[in-house]
ZATOR-629168 format. One line per 8 residues: number of its first residue (from 1); for each residue y, z, x of C-alpha. Coordinates in nm, 2 decimals. Each point is the difference from the previous one (the first is absolute). Layout:
NUM	Y:Z:X; ...
***
This chain:
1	-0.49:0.42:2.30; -0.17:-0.24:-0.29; -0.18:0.21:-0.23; -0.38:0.03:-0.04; -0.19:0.01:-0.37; 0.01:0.38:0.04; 0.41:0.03:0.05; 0.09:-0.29:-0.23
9	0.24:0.19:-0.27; -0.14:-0.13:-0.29; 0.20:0.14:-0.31; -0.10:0.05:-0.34; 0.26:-0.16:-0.28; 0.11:0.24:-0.29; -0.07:-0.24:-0.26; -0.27:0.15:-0.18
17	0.21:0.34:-0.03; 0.22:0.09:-0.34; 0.34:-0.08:0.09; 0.15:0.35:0.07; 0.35:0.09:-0.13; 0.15:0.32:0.16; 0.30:0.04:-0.25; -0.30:0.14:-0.21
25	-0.03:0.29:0.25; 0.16:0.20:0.23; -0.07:0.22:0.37; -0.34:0.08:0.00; -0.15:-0.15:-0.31; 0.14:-0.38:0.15; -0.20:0.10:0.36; -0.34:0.13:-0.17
33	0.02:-0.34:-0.23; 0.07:-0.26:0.27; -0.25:0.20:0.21; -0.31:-0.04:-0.23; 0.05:-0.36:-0.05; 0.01:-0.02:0.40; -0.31:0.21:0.05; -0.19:-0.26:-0.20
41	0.09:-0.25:0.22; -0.12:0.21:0.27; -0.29:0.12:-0.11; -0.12:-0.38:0.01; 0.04:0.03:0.34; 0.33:-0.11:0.08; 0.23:0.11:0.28; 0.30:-0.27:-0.02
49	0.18:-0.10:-0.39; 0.20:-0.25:-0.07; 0.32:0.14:-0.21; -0.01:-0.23:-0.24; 0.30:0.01:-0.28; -0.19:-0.09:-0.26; -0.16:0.43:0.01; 0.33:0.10:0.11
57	0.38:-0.15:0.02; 0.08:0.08:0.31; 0.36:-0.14:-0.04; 0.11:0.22:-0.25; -0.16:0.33:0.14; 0.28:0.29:0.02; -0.06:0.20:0.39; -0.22:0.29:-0.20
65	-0.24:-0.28:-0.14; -0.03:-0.13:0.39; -0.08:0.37:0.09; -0.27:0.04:-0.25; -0.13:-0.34:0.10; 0.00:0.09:0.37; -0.17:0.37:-0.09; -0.27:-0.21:-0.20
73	-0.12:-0.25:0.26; 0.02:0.27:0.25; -0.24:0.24:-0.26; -0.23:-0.36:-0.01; 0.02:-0.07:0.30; 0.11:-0.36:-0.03; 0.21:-0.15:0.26; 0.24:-0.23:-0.20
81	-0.06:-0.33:0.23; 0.20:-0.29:-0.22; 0.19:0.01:-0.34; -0.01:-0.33:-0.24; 0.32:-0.05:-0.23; -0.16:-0.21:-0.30; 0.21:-0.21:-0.21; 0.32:0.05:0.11
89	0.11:-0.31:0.08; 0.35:0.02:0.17; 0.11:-0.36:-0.15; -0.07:0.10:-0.39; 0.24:-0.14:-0.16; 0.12:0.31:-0.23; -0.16:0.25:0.25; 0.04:-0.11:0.33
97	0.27:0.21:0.14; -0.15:0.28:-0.12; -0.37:-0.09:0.12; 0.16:-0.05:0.34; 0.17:0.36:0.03; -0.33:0.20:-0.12; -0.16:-0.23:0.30; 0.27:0.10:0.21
105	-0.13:0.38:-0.15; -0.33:-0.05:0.10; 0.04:-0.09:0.33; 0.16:0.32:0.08; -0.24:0.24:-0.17; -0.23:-0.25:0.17; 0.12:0.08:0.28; 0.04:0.44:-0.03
113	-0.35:0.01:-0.09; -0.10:-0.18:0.36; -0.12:-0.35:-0.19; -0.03:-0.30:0.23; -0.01:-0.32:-0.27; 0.19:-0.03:-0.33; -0.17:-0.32:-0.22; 0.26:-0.13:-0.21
121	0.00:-0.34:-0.20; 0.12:-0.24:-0.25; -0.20:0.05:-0.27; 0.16:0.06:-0.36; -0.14:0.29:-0.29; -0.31:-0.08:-0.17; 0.11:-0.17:-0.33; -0.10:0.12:-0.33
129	-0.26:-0.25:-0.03; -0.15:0.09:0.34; -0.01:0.39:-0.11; -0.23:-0.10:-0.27; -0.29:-0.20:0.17; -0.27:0.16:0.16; 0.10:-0.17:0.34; 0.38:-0.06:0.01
137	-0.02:-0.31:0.24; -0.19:-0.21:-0.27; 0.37:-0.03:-0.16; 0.27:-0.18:0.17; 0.29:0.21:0.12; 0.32:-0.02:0.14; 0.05:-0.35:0.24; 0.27:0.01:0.28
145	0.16:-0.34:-0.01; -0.11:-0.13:0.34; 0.28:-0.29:-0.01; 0.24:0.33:-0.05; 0.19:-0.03:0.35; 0.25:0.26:-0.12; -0.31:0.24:-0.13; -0.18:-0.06:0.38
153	0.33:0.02:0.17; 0.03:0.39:-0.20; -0.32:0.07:0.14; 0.07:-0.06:0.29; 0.29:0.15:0.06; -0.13:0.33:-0.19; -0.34:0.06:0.16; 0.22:-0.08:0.36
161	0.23:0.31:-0.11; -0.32:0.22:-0.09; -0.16:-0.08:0.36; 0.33:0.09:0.17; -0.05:0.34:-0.20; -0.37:0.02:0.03; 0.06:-0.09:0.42; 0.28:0.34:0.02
169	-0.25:0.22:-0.16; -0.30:-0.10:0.19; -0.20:-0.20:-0.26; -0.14:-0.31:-0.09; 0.05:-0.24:-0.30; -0.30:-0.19:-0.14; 0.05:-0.25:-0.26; -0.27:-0.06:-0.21
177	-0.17:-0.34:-0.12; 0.01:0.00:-0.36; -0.10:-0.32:-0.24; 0.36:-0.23:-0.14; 0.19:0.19:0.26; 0.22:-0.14:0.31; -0.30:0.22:0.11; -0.26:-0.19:-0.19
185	-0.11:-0.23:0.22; -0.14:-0.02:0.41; 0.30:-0.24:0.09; 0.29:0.14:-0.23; -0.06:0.38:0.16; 0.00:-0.16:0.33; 0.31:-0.22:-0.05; 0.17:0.33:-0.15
193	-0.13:0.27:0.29; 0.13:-0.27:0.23; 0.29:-0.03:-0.15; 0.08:0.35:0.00; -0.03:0.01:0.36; -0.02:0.39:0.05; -0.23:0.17:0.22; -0.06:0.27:-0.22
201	-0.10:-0.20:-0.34; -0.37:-0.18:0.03; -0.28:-0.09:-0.30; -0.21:0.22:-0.20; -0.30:-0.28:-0.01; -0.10:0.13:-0.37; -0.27:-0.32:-0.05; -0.15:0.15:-0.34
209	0.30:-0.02:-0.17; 0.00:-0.43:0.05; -0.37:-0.03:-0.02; 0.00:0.16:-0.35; 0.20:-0.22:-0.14; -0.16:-0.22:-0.28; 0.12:-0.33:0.12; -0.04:-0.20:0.30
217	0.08:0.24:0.34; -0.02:-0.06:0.33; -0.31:0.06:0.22; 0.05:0.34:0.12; -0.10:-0.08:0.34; 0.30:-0.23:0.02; 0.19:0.33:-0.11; -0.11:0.19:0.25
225	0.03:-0.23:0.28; 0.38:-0.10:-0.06; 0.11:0.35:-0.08; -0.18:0.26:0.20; 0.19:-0.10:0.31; 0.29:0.18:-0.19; -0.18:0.27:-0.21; 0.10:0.38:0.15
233	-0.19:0.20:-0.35; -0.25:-0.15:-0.22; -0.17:0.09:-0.37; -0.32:-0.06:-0.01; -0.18:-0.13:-0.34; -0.25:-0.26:-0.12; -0.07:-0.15:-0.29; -0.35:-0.21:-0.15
241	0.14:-0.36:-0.09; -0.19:-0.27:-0.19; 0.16:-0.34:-0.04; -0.15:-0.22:-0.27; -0.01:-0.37:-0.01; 0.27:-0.06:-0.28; 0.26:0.24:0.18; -0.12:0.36:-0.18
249	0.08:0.28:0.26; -0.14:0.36:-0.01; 0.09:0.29:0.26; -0.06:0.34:-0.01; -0.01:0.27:0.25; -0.30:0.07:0.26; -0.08:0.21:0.28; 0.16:-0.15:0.35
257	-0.36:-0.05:0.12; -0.05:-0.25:-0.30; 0.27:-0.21:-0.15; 0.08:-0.35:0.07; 0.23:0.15:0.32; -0.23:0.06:0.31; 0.14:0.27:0.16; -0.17:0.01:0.34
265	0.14:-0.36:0.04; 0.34:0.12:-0.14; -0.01:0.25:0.23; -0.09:-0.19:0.32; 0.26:-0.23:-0.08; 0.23:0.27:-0.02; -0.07:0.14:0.30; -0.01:-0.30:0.18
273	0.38:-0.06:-0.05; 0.06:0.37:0.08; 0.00:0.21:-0.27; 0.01:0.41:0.04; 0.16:0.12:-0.31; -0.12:0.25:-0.26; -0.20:-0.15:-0.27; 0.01:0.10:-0.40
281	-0.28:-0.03:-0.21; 0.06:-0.10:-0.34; -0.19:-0.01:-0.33; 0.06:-0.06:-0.35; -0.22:0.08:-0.27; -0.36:0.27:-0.01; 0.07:0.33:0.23; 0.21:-0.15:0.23
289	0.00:0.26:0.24; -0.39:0.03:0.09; 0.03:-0.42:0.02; 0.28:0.02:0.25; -0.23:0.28:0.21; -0.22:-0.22:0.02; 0.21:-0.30:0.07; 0.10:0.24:0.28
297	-0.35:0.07:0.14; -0.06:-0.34:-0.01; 0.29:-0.13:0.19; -0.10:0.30:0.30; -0.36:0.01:0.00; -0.06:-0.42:-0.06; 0.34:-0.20:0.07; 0.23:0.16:0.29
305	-0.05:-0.01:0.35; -0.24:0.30:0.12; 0.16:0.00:0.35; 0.34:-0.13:0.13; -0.01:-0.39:0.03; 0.30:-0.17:0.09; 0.26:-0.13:-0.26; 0.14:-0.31:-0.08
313	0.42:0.02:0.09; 0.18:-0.04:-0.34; 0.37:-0.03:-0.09; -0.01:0.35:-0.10; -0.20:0.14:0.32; 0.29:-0.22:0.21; 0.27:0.18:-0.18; -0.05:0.34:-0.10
321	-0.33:0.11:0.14; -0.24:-0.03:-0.37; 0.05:0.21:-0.27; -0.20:0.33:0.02; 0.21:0.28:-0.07
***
């Protein structure tokens, strides 16, 4: 059954937490540490959290550190709805290998602690020049060589291995839009989903992350339109953008209810080609916690369907029945 404003999981992203590192405690000390950080995240009244890697690396967790992590959502009472691997891209050149067996990680632990959707991409590390501006996306990065056939053949080929391991575990994969990415554009993520060709692997439409950029983007209704058909997660973020005459861009973050991304149109597209899966709200910068409660409230009180309305029939509704877990 579709779900209604009132069921939609709707899942907060750890980002705004201190990154957690369990070697610096052990047994109960680990559990009452991860377990404060979640009750904040609770107390701003969520239910649903996105395990995102940047708090925790799930990869690398030894099977006491899962334990404590399960004890702590349970003592928050958090269900963990979707995980996000960031910046692990699995055709790095020096890292790659190794980016692709902590994914390979993830989706088990994933998968023991009952998560439906892992978000995985192609984005690289922040550079050192990135790290030191207020807003790391006003720097270039990293640029996958889009003419690289042996780099989008390797991605190919690895994110079809991860959705045959993702498929015997009972999860989904979710690759993520990011900017100067095979990812980093409507038609390239298309052309790669496509190619991958596996019922388990669809799009994480992340829009903010293109609309930010300060350079020319695509309209991000286009965005929407040509890759919503295959999203099965989504992050959820907006940004204010002013576009000068000679070319001068400036982006920074907003509220979903008031960036240059309107959500209730975002939304009806989305759910016009089908959509169902758990949604992540996202925020950089400020107390990023209350702003994605409210970015939650929003989305049930003002932008999802009070009552069940049919859905659009997607690629991903077709295949493997939407991506709520």
């Amino acid at each position: 059954m579709p779900p209604t404003a009132d069921s939609w999981p709707i899942a907060a992203a750890l980002l705004p937490l201190e990154p957690a590192h369990p070697e610096d405690d052990a047994g109960d000390e680990l559990t009452e540490r991860l377990t404060e950080s979640l009750l904040d995240v609770a107390d701003v009244g969520f239910e649903a959290v996105d395990l995102t890697d940047t708090w925790l690396a799930y990869g690398e967790l030894a099977s006491s550190h899962v334990g404590a992590l399960r004890t702590a959502l349970a003592a928050a009472a958090l269900e963990p709805v979707s995980m996000s691997v960031i910046r692990r891209s699995v055709i790095d050149e020096q890292v790659g290998d190794a980016n692709l067996a902590y994914t390979h990680r993830c989706i088990d632990i994933a998968a023991e602690l009952g998560t439906g959707v892992v978000s995985v991409g192609l984005h690289r590390p922040l550079t050192v020049q990135q790290r030191a501006r207020l807003w790391f996306w006003t720097v270039p990065g990293h640029r996958d060589r889009i003419d690289d056939r042996d780099a989008w053949a390797l991605a190919v080929s690895r994110f079809r291995e991860l959705g045959r391991h993702a498929d015997d575990v009972g999860v989904l994969l979710s690759l993520e839009l990011y900017e100067h990415t095979f990812l980093g554009s409507a038609a390239s993520a298309v052309r790669l989903i496509e190619d991958i060709g596996s019922p388990t692997v669809g799009l994480n439409p992340d829009i903010g992350n293109l609309i930010r950029l300060h350079e020319p983007i695509e309209s991000w209704q286009e965005i929407a339109e040509a890759t919503m058909p295959y999203a099965n997660f989504w992050h959820v973020k907006n940004y204010h953008r002013d576009e000068e005459p000679g070319g001068h861009v400036t982006t920074i973050p907003s509220y979903l209810e008031d960036g240059v991304i309107d959500y209730r149109s975002a939304v009806r597209i989305a759910l016009d080609a089908g959509f169902q899966g758990v949604i992540c709200t996202e925020h950089y910068g400020g107390d990023g916690l209350s702003i994605s409660a409210a970015n939650r409230e929003y989305l049930r009180t003002r932008v999802l369907p009070r009552r069940l309305r049919p859905l659009g029939t997607s690629r991903v509704t077709q295949q493997y029945g939407g991506g709520i877990g």
